[in-house]
C-alpha positions in Angstrom: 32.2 -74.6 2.4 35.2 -73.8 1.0 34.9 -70.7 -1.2 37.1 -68.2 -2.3 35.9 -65.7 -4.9 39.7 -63.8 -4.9 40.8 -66.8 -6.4 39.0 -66.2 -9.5 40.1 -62.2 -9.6 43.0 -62.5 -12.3 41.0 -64.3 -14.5 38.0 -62.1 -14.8 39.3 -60.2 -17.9 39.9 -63.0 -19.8 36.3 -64.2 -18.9 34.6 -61.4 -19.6 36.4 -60.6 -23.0 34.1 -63.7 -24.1 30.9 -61.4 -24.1 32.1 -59.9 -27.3 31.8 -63.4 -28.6 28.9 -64.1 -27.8 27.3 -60.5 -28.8 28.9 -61.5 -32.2 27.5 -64.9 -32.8 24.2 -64.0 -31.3 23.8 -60.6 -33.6 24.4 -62.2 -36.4 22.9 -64.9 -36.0 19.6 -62.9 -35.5 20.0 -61.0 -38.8 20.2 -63.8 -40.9 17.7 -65.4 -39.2 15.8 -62.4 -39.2 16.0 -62.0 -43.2 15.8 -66.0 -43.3 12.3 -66.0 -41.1 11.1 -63.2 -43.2 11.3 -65.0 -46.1 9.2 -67.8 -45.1 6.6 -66.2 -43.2 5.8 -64.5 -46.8 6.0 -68.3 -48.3 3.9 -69.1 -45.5 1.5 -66.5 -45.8 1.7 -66.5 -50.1 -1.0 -68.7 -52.5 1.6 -71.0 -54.0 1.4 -74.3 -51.9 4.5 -76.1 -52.6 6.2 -73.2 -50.9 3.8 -73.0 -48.3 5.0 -76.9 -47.4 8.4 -76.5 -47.7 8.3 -73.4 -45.3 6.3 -75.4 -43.1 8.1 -78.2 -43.1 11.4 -76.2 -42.7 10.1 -74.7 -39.5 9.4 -77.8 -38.1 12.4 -79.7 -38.5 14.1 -77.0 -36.6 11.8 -76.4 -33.8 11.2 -80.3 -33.6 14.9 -81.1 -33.3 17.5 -80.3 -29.8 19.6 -77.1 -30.9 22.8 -78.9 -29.5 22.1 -81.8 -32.2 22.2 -78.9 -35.6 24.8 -77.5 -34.1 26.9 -80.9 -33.9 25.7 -81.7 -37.3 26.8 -78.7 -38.8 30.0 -78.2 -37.3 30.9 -81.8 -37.3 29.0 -83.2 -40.2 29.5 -80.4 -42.8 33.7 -81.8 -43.7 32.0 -85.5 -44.4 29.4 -84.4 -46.6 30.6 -81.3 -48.2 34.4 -81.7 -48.1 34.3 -78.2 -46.2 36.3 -77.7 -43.0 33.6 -75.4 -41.4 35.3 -73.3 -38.4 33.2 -73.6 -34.9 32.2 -69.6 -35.5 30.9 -70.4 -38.6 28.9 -73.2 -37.6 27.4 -71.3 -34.5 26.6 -68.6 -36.6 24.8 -70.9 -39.1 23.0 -73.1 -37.0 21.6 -70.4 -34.8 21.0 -68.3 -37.8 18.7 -71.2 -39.3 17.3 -72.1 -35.9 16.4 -69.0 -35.3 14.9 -68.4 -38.5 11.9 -71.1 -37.8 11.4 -69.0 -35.0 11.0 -65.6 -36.7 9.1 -66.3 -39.5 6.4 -67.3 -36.9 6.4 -64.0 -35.2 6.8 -62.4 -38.3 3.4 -64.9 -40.0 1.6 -63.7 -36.9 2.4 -60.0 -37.0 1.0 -60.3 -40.8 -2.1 -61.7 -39.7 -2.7 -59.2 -37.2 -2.0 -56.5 -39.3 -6.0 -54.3 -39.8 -7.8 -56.6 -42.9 -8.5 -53.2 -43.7 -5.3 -51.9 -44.8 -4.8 -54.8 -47.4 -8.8 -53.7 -48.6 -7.9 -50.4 -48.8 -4.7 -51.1 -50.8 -6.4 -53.6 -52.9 -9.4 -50.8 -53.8 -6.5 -48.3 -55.1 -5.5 -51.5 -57.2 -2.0 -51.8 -55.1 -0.3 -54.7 -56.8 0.0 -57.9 -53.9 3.6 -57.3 -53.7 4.2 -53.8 -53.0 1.1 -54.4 -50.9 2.6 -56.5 -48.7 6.1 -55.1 -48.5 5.2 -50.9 -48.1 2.2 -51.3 -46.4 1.7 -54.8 -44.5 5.0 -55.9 -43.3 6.0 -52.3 -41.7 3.4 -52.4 -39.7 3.8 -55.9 -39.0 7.8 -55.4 -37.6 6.6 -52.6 -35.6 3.9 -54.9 -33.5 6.4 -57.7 -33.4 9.7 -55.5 -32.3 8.8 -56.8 -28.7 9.1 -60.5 -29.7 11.9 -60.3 -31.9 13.7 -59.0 -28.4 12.6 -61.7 -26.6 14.8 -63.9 -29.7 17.3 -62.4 -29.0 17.0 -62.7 -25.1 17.0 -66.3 -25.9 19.4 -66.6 -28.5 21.4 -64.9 -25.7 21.0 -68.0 -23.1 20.9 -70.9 -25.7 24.3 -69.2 -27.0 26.4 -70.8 -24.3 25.7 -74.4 -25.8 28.7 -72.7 -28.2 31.3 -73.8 -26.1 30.8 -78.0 -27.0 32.5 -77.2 -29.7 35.7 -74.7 -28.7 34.0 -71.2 -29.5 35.5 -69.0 -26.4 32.5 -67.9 -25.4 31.7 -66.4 -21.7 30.9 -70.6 -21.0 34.1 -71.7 -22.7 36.2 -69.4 -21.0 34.5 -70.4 -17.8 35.8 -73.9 -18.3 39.1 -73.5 -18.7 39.5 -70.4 -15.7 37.6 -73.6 -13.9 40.2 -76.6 -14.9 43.0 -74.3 -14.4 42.2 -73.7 -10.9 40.6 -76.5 -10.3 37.9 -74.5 -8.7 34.1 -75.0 -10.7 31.8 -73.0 -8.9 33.1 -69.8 -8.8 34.2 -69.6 -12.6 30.6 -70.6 -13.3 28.7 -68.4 -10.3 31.1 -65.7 -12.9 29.4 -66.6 -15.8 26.1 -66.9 -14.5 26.0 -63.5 -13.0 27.1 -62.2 -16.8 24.5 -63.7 -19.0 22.3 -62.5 -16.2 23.1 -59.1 -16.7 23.0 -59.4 -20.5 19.7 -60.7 -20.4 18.4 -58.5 -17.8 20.0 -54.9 -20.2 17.5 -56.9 -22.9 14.7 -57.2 -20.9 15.1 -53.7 -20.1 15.6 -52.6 -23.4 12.6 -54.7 -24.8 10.1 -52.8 -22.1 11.3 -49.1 -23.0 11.1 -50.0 -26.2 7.4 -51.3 -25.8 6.3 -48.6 -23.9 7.6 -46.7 -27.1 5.7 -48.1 -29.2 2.8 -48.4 -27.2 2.8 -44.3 -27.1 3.7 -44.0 -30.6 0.1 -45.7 -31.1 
């Protein structure tokens, strides 16, 4: 087995600078999708049906579909339709913000639901208007019970991110790629880059527990 881990040692730096890239993409990706997702779990959730449908149908289409293929659509498909010459940052950006999106609004749907019946009787007795209802009383509590989940989106947000580097972003992958057809070496390069987005996703997993356990006692 010829292996030689030194032989990767100049290039670290240049691999590692593509974490900021990735925290980038994946961070805002998550708060679009986040404000996106919260959108249509409250269509999903509302009275009026034609909304209900086309939330419903939005999140389906995106959870029914590979993430590579929207991601080749938009960065590849947007000049033909739209005449815009999308960069390959925006279109990771948008694709896992809308991805992400179907995603969220199902956490954030179920954290409604599971919110007391009682608070929305309560609020109703005191004659609290539906709207203000459900955005100062209901959907506080309903972000605080789903805080956990919305970690474990962006855990996987975090993996699915190195799909980026199909289309040129210099992510940790892309940067992986060219340290490995420089050198001609693949496995160490991508043993590199393996061992990073395990570390990532192990600081998240970490980060999701304590801030469980916080929760948990805030209870």
């Amino acid at each position: 087995m010829n292996l030689d881990i030194s032989q990767i040692v100049p290039s670290i730096p240049y691999i590692i600078k593509g974490i900021w890239v990735t925290l980038q993409i994946v961070s805002v990706s998550l708060i679009f999708g986040f404000i996106l997702g919260t959108i249509l779990s409250i269509m999903k959730i509302g009275k009026f049906a034609p909304l209900r449908l086309i939330a419903d149908v939005y999140t389906s289409v995106f959870r029914g579909t590979p993430l590579i293929l929207q991601l080749f659509l938009i960065y590849f498909a947007t000049p033909q339709v739209i005449g815009y010459d999308i960069s390959a940052f925006q279109a990771a950006v948008l694709t896992f913000g809308l991805n992400s999106a179907a995603y969220v609004s199902e956490i954030i749907r179920a954290g409604i639901q599971a919110v007391d019946k009682g608070q929305k009787e309560a609020a109703q007795a005191l004659g609290v208007p539906y709207t203000p209802m459900l955005l100062n009383i209901i959907l506080p509590q309903a972000i605080k019970n789903i805080l956990p989940a919305l970690v474990n989106e962006f855990i996987t947000l975090t993996k699915e991110s190195a799909i980026i580097s199909t289309i040129g972003v210099l992510d940790i992958m892309r940067r992986a790629q060219i340290v490995q057809a420089n050198l001609y070496r693949p496995f160490e390069p991508l043993i590199f880059a393996a061992l990073i987005y395990y570390i990532m996703v192990m600081a998240l997993t970490l980060l999701g527990r304590l801030l469980e356990r916080r929760l948990s006692r805030s209870d």
